[in-house]
Backbone as XML, in Angstrom:
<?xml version="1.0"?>
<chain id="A" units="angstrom">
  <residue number="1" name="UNK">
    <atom name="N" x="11.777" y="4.770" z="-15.858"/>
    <atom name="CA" x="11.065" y="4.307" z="-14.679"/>
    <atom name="C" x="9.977" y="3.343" z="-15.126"/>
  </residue>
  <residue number="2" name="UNK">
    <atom name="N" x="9.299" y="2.474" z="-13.988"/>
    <atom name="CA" x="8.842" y="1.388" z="-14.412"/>
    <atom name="C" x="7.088" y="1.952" z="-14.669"/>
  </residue>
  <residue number="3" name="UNK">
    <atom name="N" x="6.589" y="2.224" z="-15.860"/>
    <atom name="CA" x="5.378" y="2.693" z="-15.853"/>
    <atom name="C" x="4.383" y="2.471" z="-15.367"/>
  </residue>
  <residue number="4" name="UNK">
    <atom name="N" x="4.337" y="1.640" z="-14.279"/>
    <atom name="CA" x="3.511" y="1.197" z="-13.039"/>
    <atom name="C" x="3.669" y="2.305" z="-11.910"/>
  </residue>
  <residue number="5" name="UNK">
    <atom name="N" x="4.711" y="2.792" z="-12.049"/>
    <atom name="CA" x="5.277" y="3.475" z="-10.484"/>
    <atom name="C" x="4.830" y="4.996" z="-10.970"/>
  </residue>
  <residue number="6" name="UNK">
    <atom name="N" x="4.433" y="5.734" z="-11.762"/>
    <atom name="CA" x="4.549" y="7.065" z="-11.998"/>
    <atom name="C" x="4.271" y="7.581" z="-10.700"/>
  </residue>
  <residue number="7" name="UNK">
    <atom name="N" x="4.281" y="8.766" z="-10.399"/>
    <atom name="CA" x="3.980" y="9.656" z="-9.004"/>
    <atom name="C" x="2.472" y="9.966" z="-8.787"/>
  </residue>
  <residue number="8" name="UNK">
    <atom name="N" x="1.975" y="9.529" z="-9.613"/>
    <atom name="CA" x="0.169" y="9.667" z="-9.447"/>
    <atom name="C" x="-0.182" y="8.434" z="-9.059"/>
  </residue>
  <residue number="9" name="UNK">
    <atom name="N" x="0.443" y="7.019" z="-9.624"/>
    <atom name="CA" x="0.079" y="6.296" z="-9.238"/>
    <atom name="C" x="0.956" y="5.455" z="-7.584"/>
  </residue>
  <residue number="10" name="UNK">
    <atom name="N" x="1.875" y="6.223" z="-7.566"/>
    <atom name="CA" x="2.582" y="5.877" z="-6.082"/>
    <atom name="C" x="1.715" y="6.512" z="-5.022"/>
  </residue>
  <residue number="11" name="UNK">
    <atom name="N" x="1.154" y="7.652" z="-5.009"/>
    <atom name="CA" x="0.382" y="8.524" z="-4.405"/>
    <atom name="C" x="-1.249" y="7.371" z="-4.233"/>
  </residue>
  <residue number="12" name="UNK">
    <atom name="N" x="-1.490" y="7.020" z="-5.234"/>
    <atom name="CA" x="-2.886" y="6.145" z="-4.961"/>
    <atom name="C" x="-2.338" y="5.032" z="-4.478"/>
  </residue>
  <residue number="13" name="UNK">
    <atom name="N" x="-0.897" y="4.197" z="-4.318"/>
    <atom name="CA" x="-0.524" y="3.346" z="-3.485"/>
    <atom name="C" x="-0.044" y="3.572" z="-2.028"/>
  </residue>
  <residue number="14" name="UNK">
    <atom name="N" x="0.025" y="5.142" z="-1.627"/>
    <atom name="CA" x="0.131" y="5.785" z="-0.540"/>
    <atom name="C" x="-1.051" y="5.266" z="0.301"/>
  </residue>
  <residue number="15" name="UNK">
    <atom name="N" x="-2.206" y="6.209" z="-0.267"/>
    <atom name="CA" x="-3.246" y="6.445" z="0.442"/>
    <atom name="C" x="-4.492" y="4.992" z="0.489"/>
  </residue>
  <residue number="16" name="UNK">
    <atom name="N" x="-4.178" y="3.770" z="-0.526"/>
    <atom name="CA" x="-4.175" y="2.522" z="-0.108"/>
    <atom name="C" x="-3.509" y="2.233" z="1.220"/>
  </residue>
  <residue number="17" name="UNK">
    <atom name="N" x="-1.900" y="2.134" z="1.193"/>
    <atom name="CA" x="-1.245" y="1.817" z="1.931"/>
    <atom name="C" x="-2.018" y="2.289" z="3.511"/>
  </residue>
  <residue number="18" name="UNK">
    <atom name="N" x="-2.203" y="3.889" z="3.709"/>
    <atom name="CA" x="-2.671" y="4.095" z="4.856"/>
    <atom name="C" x="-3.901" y="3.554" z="5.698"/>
  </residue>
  <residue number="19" name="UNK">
    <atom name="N" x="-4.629" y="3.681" z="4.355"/>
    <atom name="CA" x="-6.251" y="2.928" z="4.694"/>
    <atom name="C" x="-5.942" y="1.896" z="5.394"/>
  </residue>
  <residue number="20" name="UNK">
    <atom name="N" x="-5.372" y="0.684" z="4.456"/>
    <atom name="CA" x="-5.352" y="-0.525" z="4.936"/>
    <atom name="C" x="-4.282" y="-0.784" z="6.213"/>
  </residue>
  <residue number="21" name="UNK">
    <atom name="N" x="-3.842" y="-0.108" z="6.144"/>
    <atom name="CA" x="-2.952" y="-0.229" z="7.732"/>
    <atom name="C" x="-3.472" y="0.481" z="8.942"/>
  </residue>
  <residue number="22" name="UNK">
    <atom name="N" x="-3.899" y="2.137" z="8.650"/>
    <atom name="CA" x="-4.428" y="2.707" z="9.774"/>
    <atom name="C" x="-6.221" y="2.837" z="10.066"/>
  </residue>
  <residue number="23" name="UNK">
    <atom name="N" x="-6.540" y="2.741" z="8.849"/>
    <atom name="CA" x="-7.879" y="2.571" z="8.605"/>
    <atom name="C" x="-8.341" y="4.044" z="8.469"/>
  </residue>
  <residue number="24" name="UNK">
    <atom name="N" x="-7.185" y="4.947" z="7.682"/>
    <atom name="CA" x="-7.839" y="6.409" z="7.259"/>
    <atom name="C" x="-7.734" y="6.567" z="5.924"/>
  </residue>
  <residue number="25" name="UNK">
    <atom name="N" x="-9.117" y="6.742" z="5.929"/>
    <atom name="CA" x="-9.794" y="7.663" z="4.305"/>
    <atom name="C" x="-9.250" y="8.849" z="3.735"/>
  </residue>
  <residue number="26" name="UNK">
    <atom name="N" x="-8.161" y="8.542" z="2.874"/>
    <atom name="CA" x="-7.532" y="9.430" z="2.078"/>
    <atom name="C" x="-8.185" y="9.865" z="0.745"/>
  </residue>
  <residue number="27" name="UNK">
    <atom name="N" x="-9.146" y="9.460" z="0.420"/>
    <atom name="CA" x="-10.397" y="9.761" z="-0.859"/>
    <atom name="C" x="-10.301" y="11.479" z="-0.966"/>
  </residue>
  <residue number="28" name="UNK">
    <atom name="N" x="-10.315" y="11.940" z="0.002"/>
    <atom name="CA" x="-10.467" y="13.218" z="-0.730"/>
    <atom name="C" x="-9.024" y="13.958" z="-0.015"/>
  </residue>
  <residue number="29" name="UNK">
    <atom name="N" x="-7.920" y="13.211" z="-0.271"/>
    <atom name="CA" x="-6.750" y="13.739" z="-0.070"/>
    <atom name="C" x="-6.167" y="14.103" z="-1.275"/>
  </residue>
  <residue number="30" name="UNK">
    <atom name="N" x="-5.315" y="15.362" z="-1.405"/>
    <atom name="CA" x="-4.610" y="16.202" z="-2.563"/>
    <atom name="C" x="-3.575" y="15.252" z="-2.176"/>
  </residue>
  <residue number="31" name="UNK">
    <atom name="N" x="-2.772" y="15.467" z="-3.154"/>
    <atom name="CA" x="-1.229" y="15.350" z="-3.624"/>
    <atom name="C" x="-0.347" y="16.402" z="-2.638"/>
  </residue>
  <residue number="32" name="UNK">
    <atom name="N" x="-0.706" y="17.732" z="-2.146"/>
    <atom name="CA" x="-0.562" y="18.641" z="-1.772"/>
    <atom name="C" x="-0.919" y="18.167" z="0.116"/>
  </residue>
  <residue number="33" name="UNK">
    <atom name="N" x="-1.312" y="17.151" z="0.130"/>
    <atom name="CA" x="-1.744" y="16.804" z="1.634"/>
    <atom name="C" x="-0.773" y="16.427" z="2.877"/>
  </residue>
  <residue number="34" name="UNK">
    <atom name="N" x="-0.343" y="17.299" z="3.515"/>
    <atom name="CA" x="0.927" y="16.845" z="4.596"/>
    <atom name="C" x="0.709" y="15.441" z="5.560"/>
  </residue>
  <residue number="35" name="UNK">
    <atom name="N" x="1.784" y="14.794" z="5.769"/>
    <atom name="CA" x="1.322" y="13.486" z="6.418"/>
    <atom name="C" x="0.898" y="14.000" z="8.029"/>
  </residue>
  <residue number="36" name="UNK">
    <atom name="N" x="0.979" y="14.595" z="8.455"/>
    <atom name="CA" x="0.965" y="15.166" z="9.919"/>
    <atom name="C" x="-0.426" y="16.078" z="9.402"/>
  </residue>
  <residue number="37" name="UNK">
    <atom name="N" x="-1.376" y="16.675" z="8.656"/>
    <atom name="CA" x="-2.529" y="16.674" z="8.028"/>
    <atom name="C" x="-3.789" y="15.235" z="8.782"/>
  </residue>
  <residue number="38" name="UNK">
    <atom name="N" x="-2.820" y="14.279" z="7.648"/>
    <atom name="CA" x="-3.369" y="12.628" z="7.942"/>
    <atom name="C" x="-3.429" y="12.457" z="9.361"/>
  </residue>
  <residue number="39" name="UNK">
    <atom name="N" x="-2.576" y="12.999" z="9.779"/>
    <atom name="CA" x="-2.118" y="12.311" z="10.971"/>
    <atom name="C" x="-1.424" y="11.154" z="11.729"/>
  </residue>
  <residue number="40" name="UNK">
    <atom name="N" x="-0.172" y="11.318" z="10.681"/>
    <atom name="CA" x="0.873" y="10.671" z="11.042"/>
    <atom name="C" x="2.049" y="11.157" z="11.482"/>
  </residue>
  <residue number="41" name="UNK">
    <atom name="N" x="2.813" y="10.187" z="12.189"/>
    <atom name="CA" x="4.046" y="10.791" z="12.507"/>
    <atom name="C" x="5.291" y="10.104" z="11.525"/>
  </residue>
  <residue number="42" name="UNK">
    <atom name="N" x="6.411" y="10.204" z="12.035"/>
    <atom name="CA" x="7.742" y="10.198" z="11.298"/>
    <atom name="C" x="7.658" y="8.118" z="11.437"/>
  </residue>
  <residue number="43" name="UNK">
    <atom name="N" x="7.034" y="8.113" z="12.486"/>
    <atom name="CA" x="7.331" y="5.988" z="12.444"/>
    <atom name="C" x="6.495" y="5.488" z="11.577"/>
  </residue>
  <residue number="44" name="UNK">
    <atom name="N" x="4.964" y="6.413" z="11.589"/>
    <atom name="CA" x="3.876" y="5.904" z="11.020"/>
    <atom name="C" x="4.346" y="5.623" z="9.520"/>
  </residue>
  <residue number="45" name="UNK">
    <atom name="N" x="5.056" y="7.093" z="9.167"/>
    <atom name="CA" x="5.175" y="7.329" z="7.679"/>
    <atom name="C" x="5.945" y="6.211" z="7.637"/>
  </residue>
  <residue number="46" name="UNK">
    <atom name="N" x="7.342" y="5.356" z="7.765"/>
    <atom name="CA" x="8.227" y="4.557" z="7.932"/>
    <atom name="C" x="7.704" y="3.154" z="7.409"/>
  </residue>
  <residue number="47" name="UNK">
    <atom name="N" x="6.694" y="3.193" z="8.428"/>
    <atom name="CA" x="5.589" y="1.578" z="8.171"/>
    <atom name="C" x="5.126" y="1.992" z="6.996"/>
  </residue>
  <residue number="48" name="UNK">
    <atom name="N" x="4.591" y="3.178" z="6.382"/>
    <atom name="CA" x="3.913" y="3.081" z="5.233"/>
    <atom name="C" x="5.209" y="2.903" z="3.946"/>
  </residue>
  <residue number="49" name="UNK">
    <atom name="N" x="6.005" y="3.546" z="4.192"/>
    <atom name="CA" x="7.272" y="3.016" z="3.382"/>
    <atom name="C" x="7.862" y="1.866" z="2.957"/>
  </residue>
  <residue number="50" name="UNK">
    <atom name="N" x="7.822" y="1.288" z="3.981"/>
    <atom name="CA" x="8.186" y="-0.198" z="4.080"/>
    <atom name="C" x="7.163" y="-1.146" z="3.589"/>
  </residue>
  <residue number="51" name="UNK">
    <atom name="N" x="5.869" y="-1.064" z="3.816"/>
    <atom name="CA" x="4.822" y="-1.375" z="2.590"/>
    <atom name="C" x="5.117" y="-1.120" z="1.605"/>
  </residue>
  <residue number="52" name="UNK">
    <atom name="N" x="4.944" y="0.075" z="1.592"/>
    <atom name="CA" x="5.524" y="0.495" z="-0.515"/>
    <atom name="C" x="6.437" y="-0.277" z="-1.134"/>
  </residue>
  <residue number="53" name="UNK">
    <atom name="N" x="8.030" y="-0.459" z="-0.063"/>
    <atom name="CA" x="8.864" y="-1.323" z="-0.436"/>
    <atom name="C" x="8.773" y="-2.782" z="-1.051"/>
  </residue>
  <residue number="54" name="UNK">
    <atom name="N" x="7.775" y="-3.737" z="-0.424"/>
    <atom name="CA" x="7.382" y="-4.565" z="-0.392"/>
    <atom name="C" x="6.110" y="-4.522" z="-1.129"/>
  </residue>
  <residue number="55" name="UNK">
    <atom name="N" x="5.386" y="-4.174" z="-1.540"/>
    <atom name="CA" x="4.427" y="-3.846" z="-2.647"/>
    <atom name="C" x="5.291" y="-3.708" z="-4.377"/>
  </residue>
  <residue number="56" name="UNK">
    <atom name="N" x="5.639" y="-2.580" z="-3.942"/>
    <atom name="CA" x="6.457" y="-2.325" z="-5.583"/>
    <atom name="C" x="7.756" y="-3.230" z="-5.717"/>
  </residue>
  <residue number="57" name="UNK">
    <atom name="N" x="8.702" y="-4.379" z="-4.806"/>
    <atom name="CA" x="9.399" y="-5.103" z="-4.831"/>
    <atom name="C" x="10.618" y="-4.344" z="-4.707"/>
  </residue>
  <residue number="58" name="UNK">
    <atom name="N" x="11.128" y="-3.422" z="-4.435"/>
    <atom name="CA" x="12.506" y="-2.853" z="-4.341"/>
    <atom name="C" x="12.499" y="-2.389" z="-2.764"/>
  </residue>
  <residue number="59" name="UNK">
    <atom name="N" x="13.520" y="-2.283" z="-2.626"/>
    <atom name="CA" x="14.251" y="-1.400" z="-1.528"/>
    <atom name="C" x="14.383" y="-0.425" z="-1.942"/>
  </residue>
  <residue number="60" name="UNK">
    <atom name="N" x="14.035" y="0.746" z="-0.607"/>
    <atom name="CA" x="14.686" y="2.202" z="-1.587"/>
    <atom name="C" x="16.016" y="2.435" z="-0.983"/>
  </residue>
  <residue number="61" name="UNK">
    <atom name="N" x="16.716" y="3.299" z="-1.715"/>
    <atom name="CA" x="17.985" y="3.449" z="-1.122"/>
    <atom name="C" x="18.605" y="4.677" z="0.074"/>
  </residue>
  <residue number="62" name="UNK">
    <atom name="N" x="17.355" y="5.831" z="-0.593"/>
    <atom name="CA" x="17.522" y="7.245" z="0.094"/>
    <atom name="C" x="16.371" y="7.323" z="0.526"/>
  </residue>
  <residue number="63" name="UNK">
    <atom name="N" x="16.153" y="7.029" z="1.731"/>
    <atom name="CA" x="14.733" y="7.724" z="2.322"/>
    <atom name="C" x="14.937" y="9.392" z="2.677"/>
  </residue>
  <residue number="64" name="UNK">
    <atom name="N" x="15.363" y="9.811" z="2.331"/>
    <atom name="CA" x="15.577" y="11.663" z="2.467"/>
    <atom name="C" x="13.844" y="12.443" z="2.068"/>
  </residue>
  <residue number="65" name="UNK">
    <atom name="N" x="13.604" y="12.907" z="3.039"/>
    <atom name="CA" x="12.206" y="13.538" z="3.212"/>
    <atom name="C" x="12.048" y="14.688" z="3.990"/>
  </residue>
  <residue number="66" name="UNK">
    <atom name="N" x="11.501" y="16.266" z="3.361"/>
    <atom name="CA" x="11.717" y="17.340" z="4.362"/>
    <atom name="C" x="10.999" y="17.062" z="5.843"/>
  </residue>
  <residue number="67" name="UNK">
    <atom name="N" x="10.888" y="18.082" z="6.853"/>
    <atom name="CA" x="9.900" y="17.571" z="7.733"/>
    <atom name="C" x="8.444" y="17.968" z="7.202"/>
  </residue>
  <residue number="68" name="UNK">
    <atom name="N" x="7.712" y="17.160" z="7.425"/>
    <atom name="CA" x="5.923" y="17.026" z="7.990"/>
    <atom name="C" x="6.109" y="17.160" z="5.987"/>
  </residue>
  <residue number="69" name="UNK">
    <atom name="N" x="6.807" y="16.241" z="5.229"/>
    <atom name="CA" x="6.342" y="15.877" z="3.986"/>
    <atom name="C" x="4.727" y="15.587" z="3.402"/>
  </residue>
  <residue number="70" name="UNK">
    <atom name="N" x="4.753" y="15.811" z="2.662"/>
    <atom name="CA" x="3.254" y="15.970" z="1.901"/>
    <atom name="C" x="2.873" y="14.587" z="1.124"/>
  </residue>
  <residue number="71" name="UNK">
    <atom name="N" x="2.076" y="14.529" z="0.636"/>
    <atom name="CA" x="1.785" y="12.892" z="-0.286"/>
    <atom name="C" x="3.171" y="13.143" z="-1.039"/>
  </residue>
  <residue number="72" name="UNK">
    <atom name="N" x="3.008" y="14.212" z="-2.007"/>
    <atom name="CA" x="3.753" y="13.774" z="-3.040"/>
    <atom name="C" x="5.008" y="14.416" z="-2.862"/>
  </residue>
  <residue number="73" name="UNK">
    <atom name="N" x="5.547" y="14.717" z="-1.550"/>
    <atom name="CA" x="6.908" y="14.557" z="-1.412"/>
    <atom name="C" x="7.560" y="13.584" z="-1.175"/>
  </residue>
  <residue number="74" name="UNK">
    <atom name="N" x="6.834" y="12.383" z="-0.599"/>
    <atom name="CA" x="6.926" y="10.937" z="-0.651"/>
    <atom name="C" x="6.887" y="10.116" z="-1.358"/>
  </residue>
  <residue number="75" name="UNK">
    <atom name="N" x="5.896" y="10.444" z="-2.475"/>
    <atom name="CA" x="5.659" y="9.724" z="-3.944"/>
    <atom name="C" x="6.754" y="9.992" z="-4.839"/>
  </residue>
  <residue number="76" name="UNK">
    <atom name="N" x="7.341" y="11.421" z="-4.503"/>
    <atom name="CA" x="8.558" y="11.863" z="-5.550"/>
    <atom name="C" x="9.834" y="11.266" z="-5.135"/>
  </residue>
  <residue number="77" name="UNK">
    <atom name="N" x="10.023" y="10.908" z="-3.877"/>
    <atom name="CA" x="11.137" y="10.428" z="-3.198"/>
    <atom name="C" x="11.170" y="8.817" z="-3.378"/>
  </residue>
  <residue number="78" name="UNK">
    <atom name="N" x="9.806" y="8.063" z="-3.454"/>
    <atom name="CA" x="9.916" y="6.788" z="-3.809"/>
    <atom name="C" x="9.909" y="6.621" z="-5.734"/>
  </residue>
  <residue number="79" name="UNK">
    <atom name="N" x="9.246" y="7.455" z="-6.669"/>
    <atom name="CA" x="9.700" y="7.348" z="-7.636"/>
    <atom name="C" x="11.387" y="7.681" z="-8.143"/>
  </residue>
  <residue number="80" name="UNK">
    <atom name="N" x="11.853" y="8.523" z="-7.393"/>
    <atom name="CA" x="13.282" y="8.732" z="-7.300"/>
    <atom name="C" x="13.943" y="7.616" z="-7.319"/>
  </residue>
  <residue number="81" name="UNK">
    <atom name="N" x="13.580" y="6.677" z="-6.261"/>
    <atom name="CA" x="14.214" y="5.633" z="-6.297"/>
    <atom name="C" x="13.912" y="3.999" z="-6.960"/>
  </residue>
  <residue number="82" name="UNK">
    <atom name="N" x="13.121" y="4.547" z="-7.387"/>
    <atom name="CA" x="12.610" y="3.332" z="-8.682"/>
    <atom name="C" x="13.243" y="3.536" z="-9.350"/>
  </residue>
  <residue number="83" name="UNK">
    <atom name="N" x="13.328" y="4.926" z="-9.984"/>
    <atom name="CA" x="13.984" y="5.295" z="-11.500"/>
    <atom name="C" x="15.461" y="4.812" z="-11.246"/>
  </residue>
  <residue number="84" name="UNK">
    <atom name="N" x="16.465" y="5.272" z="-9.805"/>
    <atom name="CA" x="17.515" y="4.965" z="-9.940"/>
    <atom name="C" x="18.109" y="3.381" z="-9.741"/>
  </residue>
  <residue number="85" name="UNK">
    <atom name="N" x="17.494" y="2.469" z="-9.429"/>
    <atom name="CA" x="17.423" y="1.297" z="-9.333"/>
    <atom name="C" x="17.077" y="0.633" z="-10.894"/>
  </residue>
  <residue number="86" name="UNK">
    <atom name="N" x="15.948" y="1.345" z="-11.808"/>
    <atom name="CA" x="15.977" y="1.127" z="-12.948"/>
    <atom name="C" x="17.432" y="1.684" z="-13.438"/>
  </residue>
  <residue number="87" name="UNK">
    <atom name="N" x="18.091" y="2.774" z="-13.360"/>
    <atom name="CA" x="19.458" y="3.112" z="-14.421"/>
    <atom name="C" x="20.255" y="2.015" z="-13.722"/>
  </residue>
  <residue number="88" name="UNK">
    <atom name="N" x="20.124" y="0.949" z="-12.784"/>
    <atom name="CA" x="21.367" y="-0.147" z="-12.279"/>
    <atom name="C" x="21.569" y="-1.305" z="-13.004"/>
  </residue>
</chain>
C-alpha cells in the first residue's frame, strides 16, 4: 500500500474531509467514532468518499460498509482499496 494512505492517516483525511465540507470539528474524534455520532447520514458519508476518491487519486472499487460505520471502518475500507489497486 501506498505509505501515504495508512489507516491513521486516511482517518486524518476523513475528518479534514468533513470539516471542510460540513464545517464539523472532528479534533477530538476517536477512530472508534460512528458517522451517525458526527452526524451524518449514508449520502453525507458518500460525498465524503468521493472526496477521498479525488484527493488520494483512485477510484475505489468496493464501497461495502456495515451500517452507522465508524471512522475507521471507512478508513479500513478505503485502505482496502488502495492496497488492491496497488496489487493491479
Amino acid at each position: 500500500m501506498d505509505a501515504r494512505w495508512t489507516e491513521e492517516n486516511i482517518i486524518e483525511l476523513l475528518k479534514k474531509t468533513v470539516f471542510d465540507t460540513f464545517d464539523i470539528d472532528l479534533s477530538e474524534a476517536t477512530p472508534q467514532t460512528s458517522v451517525s455520532d458526527i452526524g451524518l447520514d449514508s449520502m453525507a458519508v458518500l460525498d465524503v468518499i468521493m472526496t477521498v476518491e479525488d484527493t488520494i487519486g483512485i477510484k475505489l472499487g468496493r464501497i461495502e460498509l456495515p451500517k452507522n460505520p465508524s471512522l475507521q471502518d471507512v478508513a479500513a475500507m478505503v485502505a482496502r482499496n488502495v492496497e488492491a489497486r496497488a496489487d493491479e
